[in-house]
KEGUTOR-158005 format. One line per 8 residues: number of its first residue (from 1); their letters; for each residue y, x, z of N, C-alpha, C. Coordinates in steps of 0.05 Angstrom, whole numbers, plus 5000, padded with zeros to 4 digits. Atoms other than C-alpha are relative to their C-alpha. Layout:
N
NUM = a = Y:X:Z:Y:X:Z:Y:X:Z | ...
REM end
This chain:
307
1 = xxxxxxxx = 4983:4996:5023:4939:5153:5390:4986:4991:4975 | 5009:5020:5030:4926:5136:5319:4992:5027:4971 | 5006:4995:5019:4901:5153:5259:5007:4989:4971 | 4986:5006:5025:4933:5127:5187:4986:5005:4984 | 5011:4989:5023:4881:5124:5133:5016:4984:4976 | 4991:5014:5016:4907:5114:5066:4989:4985:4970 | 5010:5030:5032:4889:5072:4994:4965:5004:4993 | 5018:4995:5009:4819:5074:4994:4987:4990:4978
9 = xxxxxxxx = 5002:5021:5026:4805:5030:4936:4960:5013:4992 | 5032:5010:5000:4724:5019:4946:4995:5035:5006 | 5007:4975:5013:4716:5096:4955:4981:5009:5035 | 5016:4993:4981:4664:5086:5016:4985:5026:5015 | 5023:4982:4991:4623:5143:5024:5032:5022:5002 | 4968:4974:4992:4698:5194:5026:5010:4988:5026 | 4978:5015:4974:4729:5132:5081:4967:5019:5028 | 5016:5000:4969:4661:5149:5124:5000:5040:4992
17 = xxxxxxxx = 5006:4974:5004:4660:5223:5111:5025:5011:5018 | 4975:4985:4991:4733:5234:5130:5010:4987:5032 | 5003:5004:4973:4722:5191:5193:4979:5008:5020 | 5016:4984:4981:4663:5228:5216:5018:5033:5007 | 4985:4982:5001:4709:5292:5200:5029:4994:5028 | 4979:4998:4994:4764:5258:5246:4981:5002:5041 | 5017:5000:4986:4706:5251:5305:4989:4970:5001 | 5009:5031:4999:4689:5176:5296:4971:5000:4995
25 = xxxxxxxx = 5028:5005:5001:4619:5158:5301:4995:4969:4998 | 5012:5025:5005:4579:5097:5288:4973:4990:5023 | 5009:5016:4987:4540:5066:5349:4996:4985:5008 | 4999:5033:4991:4545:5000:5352:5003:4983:4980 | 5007:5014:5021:4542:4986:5281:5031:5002:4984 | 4969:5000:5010:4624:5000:5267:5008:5028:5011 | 4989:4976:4986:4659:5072:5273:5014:4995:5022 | 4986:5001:4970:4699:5087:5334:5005:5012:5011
33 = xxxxxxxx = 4997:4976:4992:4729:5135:5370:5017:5001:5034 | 4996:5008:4975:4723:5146:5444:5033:5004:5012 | 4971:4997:4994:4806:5158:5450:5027:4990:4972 | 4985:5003:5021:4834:5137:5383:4998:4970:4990 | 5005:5028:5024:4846:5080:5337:5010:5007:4969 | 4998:4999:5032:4848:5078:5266:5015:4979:4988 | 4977:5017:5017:4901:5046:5217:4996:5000:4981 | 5011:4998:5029:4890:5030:5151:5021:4984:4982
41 = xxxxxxxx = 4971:5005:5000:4951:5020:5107:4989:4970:4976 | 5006:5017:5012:4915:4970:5061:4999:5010:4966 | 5014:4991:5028:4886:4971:4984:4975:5008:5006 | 5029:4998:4997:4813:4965:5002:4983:5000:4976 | 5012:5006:5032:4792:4948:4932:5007:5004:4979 | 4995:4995:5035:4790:4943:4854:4995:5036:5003 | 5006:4968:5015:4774:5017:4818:4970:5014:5016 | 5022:4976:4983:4723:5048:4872:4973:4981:4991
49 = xxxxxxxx = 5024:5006:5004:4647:5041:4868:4982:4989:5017 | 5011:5015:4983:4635:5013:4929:5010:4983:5023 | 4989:5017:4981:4674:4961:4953:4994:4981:5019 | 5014:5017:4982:4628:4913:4987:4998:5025:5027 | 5005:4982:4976:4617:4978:5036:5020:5004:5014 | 4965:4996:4990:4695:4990:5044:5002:4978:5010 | 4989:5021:4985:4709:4920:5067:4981:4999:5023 | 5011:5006:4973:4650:4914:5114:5007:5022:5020
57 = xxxxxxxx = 4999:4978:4974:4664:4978:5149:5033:4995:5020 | 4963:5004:4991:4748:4967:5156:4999:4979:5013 | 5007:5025:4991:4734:4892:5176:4982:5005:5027 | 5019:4998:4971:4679:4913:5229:5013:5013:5019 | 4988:4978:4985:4724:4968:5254:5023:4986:5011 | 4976:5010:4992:4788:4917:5258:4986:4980:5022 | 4998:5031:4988:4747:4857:5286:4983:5023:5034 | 5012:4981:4974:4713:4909:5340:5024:5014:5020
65 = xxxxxxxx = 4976:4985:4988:4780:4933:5364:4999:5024:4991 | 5006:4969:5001:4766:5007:5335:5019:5001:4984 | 4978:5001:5018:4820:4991:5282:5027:4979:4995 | 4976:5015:5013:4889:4962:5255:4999:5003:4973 | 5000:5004:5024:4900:4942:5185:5021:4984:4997 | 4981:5021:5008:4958:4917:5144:4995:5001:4976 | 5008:5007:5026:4954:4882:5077:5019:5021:4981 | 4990:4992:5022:4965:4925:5009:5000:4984:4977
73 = xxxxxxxx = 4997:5015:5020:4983:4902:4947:4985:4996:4980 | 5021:5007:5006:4920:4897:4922:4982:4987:5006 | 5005:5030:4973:4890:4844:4976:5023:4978:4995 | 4979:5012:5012:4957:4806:4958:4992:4995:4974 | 5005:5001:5026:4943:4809:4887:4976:4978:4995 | 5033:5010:5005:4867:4788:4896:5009:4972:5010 | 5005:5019:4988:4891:4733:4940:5021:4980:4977 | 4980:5012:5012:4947:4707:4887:4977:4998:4971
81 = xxxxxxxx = 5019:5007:5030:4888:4715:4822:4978:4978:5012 | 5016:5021:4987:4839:4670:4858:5009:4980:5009 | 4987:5020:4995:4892:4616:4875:5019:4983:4986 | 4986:5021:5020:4910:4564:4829:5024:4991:5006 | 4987:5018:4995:4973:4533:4826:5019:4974:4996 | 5007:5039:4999:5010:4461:4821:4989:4997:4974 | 5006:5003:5032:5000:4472:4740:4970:5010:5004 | 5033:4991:5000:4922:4493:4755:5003:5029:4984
89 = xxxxxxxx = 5004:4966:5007:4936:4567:4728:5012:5015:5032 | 5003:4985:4971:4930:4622:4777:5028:5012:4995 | 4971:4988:4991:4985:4655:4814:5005:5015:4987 | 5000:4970:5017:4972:4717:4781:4980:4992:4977 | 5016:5009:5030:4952:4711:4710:4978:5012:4988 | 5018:4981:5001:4890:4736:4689:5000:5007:4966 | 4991:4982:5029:4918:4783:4631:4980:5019:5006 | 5004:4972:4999:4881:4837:4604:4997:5023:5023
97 = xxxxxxxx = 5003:4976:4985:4911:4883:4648:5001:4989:5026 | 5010:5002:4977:4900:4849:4707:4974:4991:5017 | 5036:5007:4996:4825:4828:4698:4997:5029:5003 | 5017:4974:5005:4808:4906:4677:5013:5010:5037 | 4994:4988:4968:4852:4919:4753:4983:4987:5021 | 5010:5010:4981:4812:4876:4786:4964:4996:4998 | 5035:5011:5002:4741:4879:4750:4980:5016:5023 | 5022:4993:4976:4711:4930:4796:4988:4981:5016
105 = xxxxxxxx = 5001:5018:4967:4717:4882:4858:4984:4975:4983 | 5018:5024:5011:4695:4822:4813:4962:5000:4997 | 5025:4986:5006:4633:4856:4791:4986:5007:5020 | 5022:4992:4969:4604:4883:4859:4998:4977:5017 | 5002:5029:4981:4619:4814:4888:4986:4971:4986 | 5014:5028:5017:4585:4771:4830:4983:4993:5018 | 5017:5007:4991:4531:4763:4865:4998:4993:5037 | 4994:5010:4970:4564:4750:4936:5024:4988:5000
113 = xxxxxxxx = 4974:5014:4999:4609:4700:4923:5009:4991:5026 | 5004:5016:4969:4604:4663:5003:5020:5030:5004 | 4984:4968:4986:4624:4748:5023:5020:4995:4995 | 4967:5000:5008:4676:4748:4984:5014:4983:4999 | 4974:5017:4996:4708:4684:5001:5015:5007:5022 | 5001:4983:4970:4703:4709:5078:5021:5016:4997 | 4993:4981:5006:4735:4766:5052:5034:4994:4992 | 4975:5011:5014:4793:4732:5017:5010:4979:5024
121 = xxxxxxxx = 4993:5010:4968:4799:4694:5084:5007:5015:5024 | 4997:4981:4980:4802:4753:5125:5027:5015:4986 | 4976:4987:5004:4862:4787:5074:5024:4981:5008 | 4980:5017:4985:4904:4717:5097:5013:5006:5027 | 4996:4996:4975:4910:4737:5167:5010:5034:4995 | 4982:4984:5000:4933:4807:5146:5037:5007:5008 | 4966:4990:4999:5002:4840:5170:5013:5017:4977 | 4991:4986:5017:5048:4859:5122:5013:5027:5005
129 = xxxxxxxx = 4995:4975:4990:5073:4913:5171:4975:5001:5035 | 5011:4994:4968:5058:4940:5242:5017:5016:5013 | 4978:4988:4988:5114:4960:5290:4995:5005:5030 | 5002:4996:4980:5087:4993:5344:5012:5022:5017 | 4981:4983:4981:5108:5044:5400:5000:5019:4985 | 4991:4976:5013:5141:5101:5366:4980:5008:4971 | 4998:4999:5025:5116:5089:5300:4993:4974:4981 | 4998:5025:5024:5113:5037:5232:4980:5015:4981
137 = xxxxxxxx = 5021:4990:5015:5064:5027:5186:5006:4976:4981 | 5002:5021:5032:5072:4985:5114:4994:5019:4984 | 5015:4997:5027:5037:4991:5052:5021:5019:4982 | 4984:4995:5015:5098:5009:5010:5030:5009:5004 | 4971:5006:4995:5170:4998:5030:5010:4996:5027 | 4974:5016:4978:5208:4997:5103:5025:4991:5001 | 4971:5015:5001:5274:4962:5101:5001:4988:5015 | 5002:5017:4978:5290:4931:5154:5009:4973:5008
145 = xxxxxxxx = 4995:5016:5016:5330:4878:5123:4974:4982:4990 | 5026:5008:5013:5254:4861:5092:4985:4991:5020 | 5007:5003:4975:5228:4868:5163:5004:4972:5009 | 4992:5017:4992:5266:4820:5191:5006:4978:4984 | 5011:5020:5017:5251:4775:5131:4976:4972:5008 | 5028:5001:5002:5180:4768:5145:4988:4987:5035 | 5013:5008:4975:5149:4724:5212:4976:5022:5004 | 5027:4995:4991:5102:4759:5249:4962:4985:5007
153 = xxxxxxxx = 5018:5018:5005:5059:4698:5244:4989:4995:4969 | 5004:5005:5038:5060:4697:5168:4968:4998:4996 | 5036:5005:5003:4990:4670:5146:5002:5003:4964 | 5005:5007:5035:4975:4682:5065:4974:4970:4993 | 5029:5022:5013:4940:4612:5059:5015:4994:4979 | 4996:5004:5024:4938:4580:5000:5030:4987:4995 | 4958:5017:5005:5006:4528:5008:5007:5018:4997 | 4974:4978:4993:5043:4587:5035:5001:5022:4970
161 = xxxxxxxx = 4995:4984:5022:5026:4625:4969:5008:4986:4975 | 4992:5034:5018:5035:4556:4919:5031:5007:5004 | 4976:4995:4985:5104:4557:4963:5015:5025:4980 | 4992:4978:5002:5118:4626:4949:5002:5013:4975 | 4991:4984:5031:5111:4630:4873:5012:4974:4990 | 4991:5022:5011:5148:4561:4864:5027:5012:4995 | 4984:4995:5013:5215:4552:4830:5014:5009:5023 | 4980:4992:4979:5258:4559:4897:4996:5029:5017
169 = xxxxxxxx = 5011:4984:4989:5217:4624:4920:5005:5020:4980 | 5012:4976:5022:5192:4666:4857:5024:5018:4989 | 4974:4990:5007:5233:4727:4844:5029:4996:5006 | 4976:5000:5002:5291:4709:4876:5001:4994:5038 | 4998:5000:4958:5285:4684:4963:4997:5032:5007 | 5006:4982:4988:5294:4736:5008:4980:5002:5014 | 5027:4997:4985:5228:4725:5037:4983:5005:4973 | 5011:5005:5025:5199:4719:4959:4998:5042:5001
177 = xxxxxxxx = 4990:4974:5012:5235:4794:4951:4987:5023:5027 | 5006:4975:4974:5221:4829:5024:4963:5003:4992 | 5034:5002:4993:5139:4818:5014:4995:5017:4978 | 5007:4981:5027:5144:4843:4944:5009:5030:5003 | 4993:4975:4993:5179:4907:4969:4984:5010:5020 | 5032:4986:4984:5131:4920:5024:4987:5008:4992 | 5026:4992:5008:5075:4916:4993:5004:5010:4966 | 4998:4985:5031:5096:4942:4920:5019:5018:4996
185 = xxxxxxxx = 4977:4980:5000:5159:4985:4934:5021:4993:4996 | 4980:4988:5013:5229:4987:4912:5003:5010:4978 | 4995:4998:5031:5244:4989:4835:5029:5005:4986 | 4971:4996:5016:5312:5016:4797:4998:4994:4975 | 4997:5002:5022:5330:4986:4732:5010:5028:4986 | 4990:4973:5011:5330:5054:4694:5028:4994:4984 | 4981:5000:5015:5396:5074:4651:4994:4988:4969 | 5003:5009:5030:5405:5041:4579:4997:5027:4979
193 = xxxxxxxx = 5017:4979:5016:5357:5076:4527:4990:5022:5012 | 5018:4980:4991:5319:5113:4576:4971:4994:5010 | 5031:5011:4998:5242:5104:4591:4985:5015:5009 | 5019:4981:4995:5179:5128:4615:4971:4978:4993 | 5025:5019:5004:5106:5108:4600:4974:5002:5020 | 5020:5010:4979:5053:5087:4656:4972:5018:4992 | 5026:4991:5011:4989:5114:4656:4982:4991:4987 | 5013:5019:5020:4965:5057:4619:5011:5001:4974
201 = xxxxxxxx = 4994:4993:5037:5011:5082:4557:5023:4976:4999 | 4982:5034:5004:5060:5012:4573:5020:5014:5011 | 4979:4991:4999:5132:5030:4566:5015:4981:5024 | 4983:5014:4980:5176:5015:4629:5026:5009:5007 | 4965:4998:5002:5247:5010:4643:5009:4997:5026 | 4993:4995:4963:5240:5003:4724:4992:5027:5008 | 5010:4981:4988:5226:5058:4764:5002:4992:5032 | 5006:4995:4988:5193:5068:4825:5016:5024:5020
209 = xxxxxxxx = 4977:4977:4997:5252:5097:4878:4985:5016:5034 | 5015:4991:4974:5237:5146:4944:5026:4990:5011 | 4994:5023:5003:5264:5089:4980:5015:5012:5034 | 4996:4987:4981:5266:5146:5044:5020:5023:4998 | 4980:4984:5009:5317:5186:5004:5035:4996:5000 | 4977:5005:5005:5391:5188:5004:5010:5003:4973 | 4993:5003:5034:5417:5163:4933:5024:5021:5001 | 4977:4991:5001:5482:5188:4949:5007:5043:5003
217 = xxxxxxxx = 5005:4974:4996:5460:5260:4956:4969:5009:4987 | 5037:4989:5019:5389:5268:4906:5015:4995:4969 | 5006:5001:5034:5386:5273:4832:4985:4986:5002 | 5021:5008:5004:5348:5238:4794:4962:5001:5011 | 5023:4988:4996:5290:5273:4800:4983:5003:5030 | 5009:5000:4973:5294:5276:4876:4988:4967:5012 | 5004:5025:4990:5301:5196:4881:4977:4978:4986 | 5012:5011:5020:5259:5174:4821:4966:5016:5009
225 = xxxxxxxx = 5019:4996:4997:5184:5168:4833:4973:5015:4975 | 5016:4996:5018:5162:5193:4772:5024:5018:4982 | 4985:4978:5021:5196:5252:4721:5012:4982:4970 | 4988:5007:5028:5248:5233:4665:5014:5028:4994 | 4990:4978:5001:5271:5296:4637:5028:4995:4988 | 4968:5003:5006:5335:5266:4608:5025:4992:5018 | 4988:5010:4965:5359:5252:4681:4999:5017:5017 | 5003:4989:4978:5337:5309:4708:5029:5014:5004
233 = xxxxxxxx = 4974:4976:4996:5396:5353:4744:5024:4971:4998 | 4973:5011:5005:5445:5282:4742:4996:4982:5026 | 5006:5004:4984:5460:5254:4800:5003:4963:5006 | 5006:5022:4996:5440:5179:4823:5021:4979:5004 | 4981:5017:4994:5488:5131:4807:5001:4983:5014 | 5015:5021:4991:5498:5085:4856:5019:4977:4999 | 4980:5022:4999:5540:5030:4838:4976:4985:4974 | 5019:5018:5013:5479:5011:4791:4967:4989:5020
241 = xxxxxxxx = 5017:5012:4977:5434:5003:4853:5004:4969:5003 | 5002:5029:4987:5411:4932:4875:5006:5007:5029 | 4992:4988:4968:5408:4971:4945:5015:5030:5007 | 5001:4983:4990:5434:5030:4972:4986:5013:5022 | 5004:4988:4976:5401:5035:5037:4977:5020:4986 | 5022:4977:5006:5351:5093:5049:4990:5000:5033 | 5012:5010:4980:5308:5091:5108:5004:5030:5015 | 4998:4983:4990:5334:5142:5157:5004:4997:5034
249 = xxxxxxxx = 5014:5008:4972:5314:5117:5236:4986:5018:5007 | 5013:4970:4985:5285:5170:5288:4969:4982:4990 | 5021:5005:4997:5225:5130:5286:4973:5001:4980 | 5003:4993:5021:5179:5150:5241:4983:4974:4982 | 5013:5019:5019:5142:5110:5180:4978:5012:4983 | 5014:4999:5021:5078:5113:5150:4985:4987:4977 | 5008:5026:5016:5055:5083:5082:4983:5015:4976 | 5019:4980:5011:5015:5094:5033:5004:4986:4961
257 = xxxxxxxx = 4990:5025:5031:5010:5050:4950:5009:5023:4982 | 4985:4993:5024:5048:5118:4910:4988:5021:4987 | 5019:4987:5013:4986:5157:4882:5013:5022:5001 | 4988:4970:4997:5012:5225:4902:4975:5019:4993 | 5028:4985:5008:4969:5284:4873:5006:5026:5021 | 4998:4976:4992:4960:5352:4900:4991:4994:5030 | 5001:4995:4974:4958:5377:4977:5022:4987:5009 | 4978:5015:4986:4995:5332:5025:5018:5008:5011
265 = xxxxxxxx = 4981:4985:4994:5058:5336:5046:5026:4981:5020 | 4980:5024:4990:5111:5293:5085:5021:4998:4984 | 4985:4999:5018:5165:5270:5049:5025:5000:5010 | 4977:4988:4980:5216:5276:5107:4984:5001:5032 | 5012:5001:4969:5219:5284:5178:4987:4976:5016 | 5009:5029:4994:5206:5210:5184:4984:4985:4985 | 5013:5012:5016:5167:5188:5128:4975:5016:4988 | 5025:4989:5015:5098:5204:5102:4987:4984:4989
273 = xxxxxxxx = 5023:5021:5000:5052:5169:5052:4966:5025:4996 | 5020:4995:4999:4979:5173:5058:4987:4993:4971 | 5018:5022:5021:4951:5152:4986:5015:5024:4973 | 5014:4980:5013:4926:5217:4947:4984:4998:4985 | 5015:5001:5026:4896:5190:4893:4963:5000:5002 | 5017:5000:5000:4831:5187:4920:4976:4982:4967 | 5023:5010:5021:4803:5136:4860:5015:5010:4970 | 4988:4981:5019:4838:5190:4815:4987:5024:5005
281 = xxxxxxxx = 5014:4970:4994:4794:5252:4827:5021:5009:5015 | 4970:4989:4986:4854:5263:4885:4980:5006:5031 | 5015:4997:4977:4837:5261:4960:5009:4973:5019 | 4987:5021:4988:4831:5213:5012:5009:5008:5029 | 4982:4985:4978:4882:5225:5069:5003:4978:5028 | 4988:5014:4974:4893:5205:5144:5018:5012:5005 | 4977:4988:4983:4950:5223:5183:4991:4996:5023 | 5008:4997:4962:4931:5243:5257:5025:5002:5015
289 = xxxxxxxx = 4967:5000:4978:4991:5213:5302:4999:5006:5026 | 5018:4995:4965:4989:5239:5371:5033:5002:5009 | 4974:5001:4984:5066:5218:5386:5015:5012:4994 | 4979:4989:5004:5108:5257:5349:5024:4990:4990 | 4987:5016:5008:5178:5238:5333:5005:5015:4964 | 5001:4992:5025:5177:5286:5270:4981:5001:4986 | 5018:4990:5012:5131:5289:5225:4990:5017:4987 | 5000:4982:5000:5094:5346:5211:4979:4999:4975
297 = xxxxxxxx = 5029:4989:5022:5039:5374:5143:4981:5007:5018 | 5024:4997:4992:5000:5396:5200:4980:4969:5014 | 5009:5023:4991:4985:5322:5217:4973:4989:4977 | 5016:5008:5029:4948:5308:5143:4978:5008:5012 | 5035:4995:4997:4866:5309:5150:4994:4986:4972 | 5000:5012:5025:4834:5292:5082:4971:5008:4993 | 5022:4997:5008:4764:5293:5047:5017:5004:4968 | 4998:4999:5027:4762:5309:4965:4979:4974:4982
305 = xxx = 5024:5021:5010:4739:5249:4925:4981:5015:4977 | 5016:4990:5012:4681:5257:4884:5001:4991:4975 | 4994:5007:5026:4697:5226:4827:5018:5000:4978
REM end
């Protein structure tokens, strides 16, 4: 059976603490565990303090068979700021706020540029999901609609990302839109003159939806990933949805990308994320799957980050 670790973002010495905690040991130079495998929902990098340690361990553990891994939207990101395109500016623009998101990782890798190309070669071959026996695993978003978007061969090389932010793609293909929902979520244009501000202080007008919820039966408050108090108690219109669906299949789904604080918790019978804020003084969380079709709070295992 499996194991589900979630957003580690460089936070090494918690990823090996909470896998010695799960019984994994290190003999052969990569953890491992004589009955288990380990999953890793993706976001290896940027913010933590030791990301050169986080990729070699996840990488040794995937290329050893001891693990699965699917790409987060922060491996995506890295692979779209480091790739020029036909105009010679990068995919992703290096603003402000997306140098200061990505300086950790820059900084611990100055001096191993060769590593970290390897590295940026090894997030290409990433899966954007993983659909295996009696359970799913993406970064952010299941839809199945998105699913069945997405080849199972999909390679992030460089064309295919050129490709993918050109005029016929960007913001608008259904292959352009399923990858961005994976790996970044599901977004609601909030109501006119209502707002909230990021933890960066930058006013936004999307929100972040629980994407595992029924609109047609939550308030605000239940479907909205984040607190508006002028919404709370009203209930979710949905005729201003882009989607309605809500992900309600026996089978269950785990993901991880929505910085949840506190003690873990499932968020239905079928959905759980793993990604506890560890590079937030939060915790970092696995889920121990041993075949159930519900999912349970007694499944969570977790270390406390230290920082």
């Amino acid at each position: 059976m499996y194991d589900i670790f979630g957003d580690i973002h460089g936070y090494a010495d918690e990823l090996e603490q909470l896998l010695i905690k799960l019984g994994y040991e290190n003999k052969s130079g990569y953890y491992s565990h004589p009955e288990r495998k380990a999953i890793f929902v993706g976001d290896f990098i940027d913010r933590g303090p030791k990301i050169r340690e986080t990729l070699f361990m996840v990488r040794n553990m995937v290329e050893n068979d001891a693990a699965m891994a699917t790409m987060g939207n922060h491996e995506y990101n890295a692979l779209c700021y480091h790739t020029n395109g036909t105009d010679g500016e990068p995919l992703r623009k290096h603003t402000p706020n997306n140098i200061e998101q990505h300086e950790a990782t820059i900084d611990q890798f100055k001096e191993y540029d060769d590593e970290w190309k390897s590295y940026l070669n090894w997030f290409r071959d990433l899966p954007v999901f993983l659909e295996l026996e009696g359970i799913r695993i993406v970064h952010a978003c299941w839809d199945r609609d998105n699913i069945e978007s997405i080849s199972g061969e999909l390679k992030f090389t460089e064309e295919f990302l050129i490709e993918l932010h050109s005029e016929k793609h960007y913001k608008k293909s259904a292959l352009y839109n399923a990858i961005h929902e994976c790996l970044k979520g599901r977004e609601h244009k909030i109501q006119e003159g209502v707002s909230f501000c990021d933890d960066k202080g930058k006013v936004r007008k999307e929100m972040r939806i629980k994407w595992y919820r029924d609109p047609r039966r939550s308030n605000y408050e239940d479907y909205y990933m984040e607190d508006i108090p002028e919404l709370k108690g009203k209930g979710v219109d949905i005729s201003s949805l882009k989607k309605d669906y809500f992900y309600d299949e026996d089978i269950p789904v785990i993901c991880g990308h929505y910085w949840f604080r506190g003690n873990p918790k499932i968020e239905s019978g079928n959905v759980a994320c793993v990604d506890y804020s560890v590079a937030k003084e939060g915790k970092l969380i696995a889920y121990r799957w041993n075949g159930e079709k519900v999912l349970t709070n007694d499944g969570f295992v977790w270390v406390d980050g230290k920082y």
